[in-house]
Residue, then its C-alpha position, 0 to 999 in steps of 0.5 A: x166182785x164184778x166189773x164197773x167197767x168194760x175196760x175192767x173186763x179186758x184187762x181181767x181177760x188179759x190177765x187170764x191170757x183170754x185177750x190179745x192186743x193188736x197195736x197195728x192199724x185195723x179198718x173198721x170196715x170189712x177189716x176188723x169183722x174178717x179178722x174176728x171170724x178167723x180167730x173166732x173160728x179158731x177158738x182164740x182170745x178176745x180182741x182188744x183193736x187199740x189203732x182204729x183207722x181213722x177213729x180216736x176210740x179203740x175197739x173190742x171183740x170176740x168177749x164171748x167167743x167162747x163157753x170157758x172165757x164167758x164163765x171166767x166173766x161170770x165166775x163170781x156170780x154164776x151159780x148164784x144167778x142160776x140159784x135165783x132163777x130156781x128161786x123165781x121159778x119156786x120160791x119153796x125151794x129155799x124152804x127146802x134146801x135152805x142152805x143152797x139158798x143162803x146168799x140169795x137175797x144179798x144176790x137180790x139186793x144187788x139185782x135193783x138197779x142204783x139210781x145216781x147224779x152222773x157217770x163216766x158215760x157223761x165225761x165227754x161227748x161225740x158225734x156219730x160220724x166219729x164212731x167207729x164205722x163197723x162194717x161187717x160184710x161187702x154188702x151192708x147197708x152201712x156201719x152197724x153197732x152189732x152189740x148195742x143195749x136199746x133201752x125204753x120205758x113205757x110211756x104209760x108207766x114210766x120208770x127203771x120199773x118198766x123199762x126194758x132193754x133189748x139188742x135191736x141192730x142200729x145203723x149208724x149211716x148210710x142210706x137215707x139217714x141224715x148224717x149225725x143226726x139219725x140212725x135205723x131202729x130195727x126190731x123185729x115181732x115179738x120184741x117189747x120196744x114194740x108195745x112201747x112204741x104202741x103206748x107213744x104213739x097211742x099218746x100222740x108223743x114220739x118214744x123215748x130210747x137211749x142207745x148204750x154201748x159198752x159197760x159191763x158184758x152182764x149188760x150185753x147177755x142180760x139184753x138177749x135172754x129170755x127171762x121169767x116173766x117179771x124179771x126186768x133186764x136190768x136186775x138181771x143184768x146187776x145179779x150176774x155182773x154183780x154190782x147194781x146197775x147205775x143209771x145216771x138222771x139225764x134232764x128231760x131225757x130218760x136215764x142212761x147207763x152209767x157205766x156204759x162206754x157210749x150212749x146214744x139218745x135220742x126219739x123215734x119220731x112220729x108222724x100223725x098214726x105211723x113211726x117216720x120210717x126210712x130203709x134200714x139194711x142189708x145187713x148180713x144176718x146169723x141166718x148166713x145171708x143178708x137181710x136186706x133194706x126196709x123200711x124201719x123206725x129212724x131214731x133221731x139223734x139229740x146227744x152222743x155220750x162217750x168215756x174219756x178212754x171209750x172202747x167200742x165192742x163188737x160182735x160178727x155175725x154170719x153164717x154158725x157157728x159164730x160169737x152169738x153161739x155161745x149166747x145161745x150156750x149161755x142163755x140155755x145153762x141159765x135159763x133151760x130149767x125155766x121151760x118146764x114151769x112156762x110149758x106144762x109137759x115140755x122137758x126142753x127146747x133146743x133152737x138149733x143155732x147151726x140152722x140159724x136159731x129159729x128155722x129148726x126146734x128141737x123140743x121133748x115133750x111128754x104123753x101123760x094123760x093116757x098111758x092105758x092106749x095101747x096104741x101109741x100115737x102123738x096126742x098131747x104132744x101136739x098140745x105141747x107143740x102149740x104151746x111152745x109155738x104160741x111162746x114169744x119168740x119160740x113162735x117164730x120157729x119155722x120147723x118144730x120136731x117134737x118127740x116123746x122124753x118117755x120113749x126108749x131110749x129117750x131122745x136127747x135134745x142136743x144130741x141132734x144127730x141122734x134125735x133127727x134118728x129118733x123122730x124119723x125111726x117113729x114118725x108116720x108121714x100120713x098122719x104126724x105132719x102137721x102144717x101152719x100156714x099163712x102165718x108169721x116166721x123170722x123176720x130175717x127169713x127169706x124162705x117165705x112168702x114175704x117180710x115176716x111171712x111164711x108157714x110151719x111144720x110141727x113134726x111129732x113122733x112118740x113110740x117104738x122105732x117102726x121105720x129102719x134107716x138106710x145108711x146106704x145107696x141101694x144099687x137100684x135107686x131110680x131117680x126121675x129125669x133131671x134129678x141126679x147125684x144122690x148122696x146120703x146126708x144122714x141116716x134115712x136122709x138123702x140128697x138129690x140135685x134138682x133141676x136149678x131154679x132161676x138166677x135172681x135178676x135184679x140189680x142188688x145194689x139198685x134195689x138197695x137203693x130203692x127197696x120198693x124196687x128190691x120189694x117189687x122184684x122179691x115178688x116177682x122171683x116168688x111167683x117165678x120160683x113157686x111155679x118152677x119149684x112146684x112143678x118140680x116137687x110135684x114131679x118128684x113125688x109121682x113119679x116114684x113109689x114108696x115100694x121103689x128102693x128110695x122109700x128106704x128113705x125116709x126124708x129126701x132133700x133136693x138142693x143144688x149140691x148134694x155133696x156140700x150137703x152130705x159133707x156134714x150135718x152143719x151143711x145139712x141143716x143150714x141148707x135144708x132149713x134156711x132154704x125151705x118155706x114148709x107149705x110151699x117146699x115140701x112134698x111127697x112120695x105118694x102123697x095125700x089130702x084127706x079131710x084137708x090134712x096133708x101127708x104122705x105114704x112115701x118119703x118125706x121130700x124138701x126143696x131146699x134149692x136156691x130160689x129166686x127171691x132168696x137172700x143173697x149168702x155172705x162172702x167175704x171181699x176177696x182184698x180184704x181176706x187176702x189182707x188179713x191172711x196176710x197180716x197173719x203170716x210170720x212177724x206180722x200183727x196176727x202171727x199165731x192168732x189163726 
């Protein structure tokens, strides 16, 4: 019962017909990721790279593809993971169904990770630059392990004990990385390396992190799931994998993944108060656009263990739906029960992976206090709206809808057609918006006001339906003048091209370069757009009335193409909550402030358009996809894979 290896793993999923072997020659740069897209996209099977141009290790992908081939990993274990997550949230329960929880604590007793002399990870040794190169998209920085296991210890409290494991993107070269020796660190807030960076620097000692690659896929999830307070990454991960997670003793070093593939140690290096920090990026993120370079922790690099018979896993991420969606389904089934007993009143939460994770939550909360008003109005659901905003890395939500689970018929949360219906058939402009502003966002978000910097919108509703949504253009739809081309994107929602906002006009590549240039010119399309932007929010709202036939809309988005927009709800997601800052994008058909709270009589409007200080959006290289379709024509190596 579960896997000791990584290449254990492939061969099961071969042996399920969830795996396909390449044998022609694949380049790590650009190649490899293209095709993982496609056959993503079209559902396919894991993919196993065994001829890496010029690299002596093969490489693996597309493992969690999709929700069927992650339960078929997980199959032994599955259920007995979630029983122990049941259990940490209650522990009465197994005095309650004591059948149900009969094989928790042999589950338990595998939880605690083995410590042990060596391992496989310690039969050889590499330097980076022989790595495979893994390079995503046309405008990367430089190679990136896309699936790393980034382990540290508290220097406080060293130990297995207080370790924690993370995936924190890793650039291998590139930029001003000194080859085979350093490599970017990149974490974002709200991330525990952090407080272990913290306690080193504290002690005046660089931090100790060991990167891992490879090994057991329970590894991988346990690195990105959101578990119960004292739960450890490294117990979890041994539950669901279903053996103890060896961890082999390394002199003077800290203890490093047995079973792994790769491991790559090495120190985050201080200089007196501050983290030696060198340009990490671009790097084309899950938001659907890049992230481009800045300053991050550099690791410097003492040894490169590697298997005999390495394999290098790897994952693509782009715009949604992408491999990391089934992270999210993942990390939903096992975790969702957890939310009620963290958040008094919060019957769920749903980051909406189709606009990007954190830019949209959807969440269901409840009004139980008062159930004697006779006026229905949001209260402790704005309560709940805080708590869930002030929850790790839920704070780092840019939109929160939250709506009463009480209402008829009660709003589903995945369902998010319906529960956008829901909220906007209830929601009162002039009172249920609720603004924070001057605060922190996703780190990858470049909507804001600057690196990690930006606002929120809490959007509450509760009570019977009040507002009918429009399905349809009226005849007599007056639009002011440079706005046009109105198309319905949802229910109540409408999409108007806007007057388009100037081209960014830096030299992308040049700001790579030198990111304080890139930092520089990111203000300055800031202060060009906001002006621009502002004018024509502005503009919009007061010219129209909520009595005018485009009040039988309730949200009106003002993006560059309306017709992309309205063509689904990916696209309507994507491009209104990517490319909107709240405080900054959002306006109002007869709109208000009293007593510094801001709404409006009539509908609700967002600038969602391209502004100049946006990232860049990812494209593919026009040679590169023409390879790959090439390779996947009659005979060739992806013959029937797209």
């Amino acid at each position: 019962m579960g896997y000791h290896s990584l290449r254990h793993c492939l061969t099961d999923l071969e042996r399920h017909d969830h795996l396909r072997r390449i044998d022609a020659p694949v380049d790590a740069y650009l190649e490899a990721a293209a095709i993982h897209r496609r056959v993503y996209a079209a559902g396919g099977p894991a993919l196993w790279f065994e001829n890496v141009a010029g690299c002596r290790f093969s490489m693996a992908s597309n493992l969690f593809g999709t929700l069927e081939r992650s339960r078929l990993m997980f199959r032994d274990t599955y259920e007995t993971v979630q029983r122990l997550v049941e259990l940490k949230i209650d522990p009465t329960r197994a005095l309650r169904s004591p059948l149900r929880y009969a094989g928790a604590p042999l589950a338990a007793l595998r939880t605690l990770p083995k410590p042990v002399r060596s391992g496989p990870v310690m039969e050889s040794e590499a330097h980076l630059s022989e790595l495979p190169q893994m390079t995503s998209w046309p405008r990367d920085g430089g190679p990136f392990v896309t699936l790393p296991i980034v382990y540290s210890e508290d220097p406080d409290a060293p130990g297995l004990k207080r370790s924690n494991i993370g995936m924190y993107r890793i650039q291998l070269a590139g930029a001003e990385y000194e080859t085979d020796h350093e490599v970017g660190l990149h974490y974002q807030l709200h991330r525990s390396i952090g407080v272990h960076q913290a306690a080193a620097m504290r002690r005046g000692e660089p931090l100790k992190v060991n990167v891992f690659v490879g090994g057991t896929p329970a590894m991988n999830l346990s690195a990105v799931m959101p578990l119960p307070e004292g739960m450890s990454e490294l117990t979890f991960a041994g539950a669901l994998g279903g053996r103890r997670i060896r961890m082999a003793k390394r002199p003077g070093g800290l203890p490093v993944y047995a079973d792994a593939d790769f491991a790559i140690c090495g120190e985050v290096i201080h200089d007196g108060d501050a983290a030696l920090m060198k340009p990490e990026g671009p790097f084309g993120d899950h938001l659907g656009y890049y992230s481009l370079a800045h300053p991050f922790p550099v690791l410097r690099v003492e040894k490169v263990y590697c298997r005999a018979n390495a394999i290098w896993p790897f994952t693509v991420v782009g715009r949604p739906p992408q491999e990391d969606t089934a992270f999210g389904e993942l990390i939903h089934d096992l975790t969702g029960p957890v939310i009620p007993t963290v958040l008094p009143g919060v019957r769920g939460v749903h980051a909406v992976d189709a606009a990007g994770v954190h830019p949209l939550l959807l969440a269901v909360g409840s009004e139980r206090y008062m159930p004697f008003m006779q006026e229905t109005r949001p209260q402790e659901l704005l309560t709940q709206a805080c708590a869930i905003l002030g929850q790790g890395q839920l704070s780092l939500a840019k939109y929160l809808f939250i709506a009463n689970g009480d209402d008829k018929p009660a709003p589903d949360l995945h369902d998010i057609r319906a529960f956008l219906g829901h909220v906007l058939e209830r929601a009162d402009w002039s009172r249920d918006l609720h603004f924070h502003t001057e605060t922190t966002i996703d780190t990858l978000d470049y909507s804001g006001d600057g690196l990690n910097a930006g606002s929120k919108l809490v959007v509450a509703a509760c009570g019977p339906a009040r507002f009918e949504l429009a399905t349809e253009l009226p005849s007599d739809l007056r639009l002011p003048d440079g706005f046009a081309d109105p198309r319905v994107a949802l229910p109540g929602v409408l999409a108007v091209r806007a007057p388009r906002l100037p081209e960014p006009t830096f030299d992308y590549d040049a700001s790579r370069r030198d990111p304080a240039l890139g930092a520089a010119v990111e203000r300055a399309g800031l202060a060009r757009s906001e002006s621009q932007s502002a004018a024509d929010l502005r503009r919009f709202g007061e010219s129209l009335t909520a009595a005018e036939p485009i009040g039988r809309f309730r949200l009106v988005v003002l993006c560059d193409d309306p017709a992309f927009v309205a063509e689904s709800l990916g696209n309507f997601l994507w491009v209104t909550f990517t490319r909107s800052n709240p405080a900054a994008d959002i306006g109002g058909v007869e709109a208000f402030t009293h007593q510094k709270h801001w709404g409006c009589r009539g509908s609700l409007v967002i600038d969602a358009r391209t502004k100049p200080h946006h990232a860049p959006v990812l494209e593919e290289d026009p040679e590169v996809s023409a390879r790959v379709e090439a390779m996947a024509g009659p005979g060739g190596p992806l013959a029937g894979l797209l």
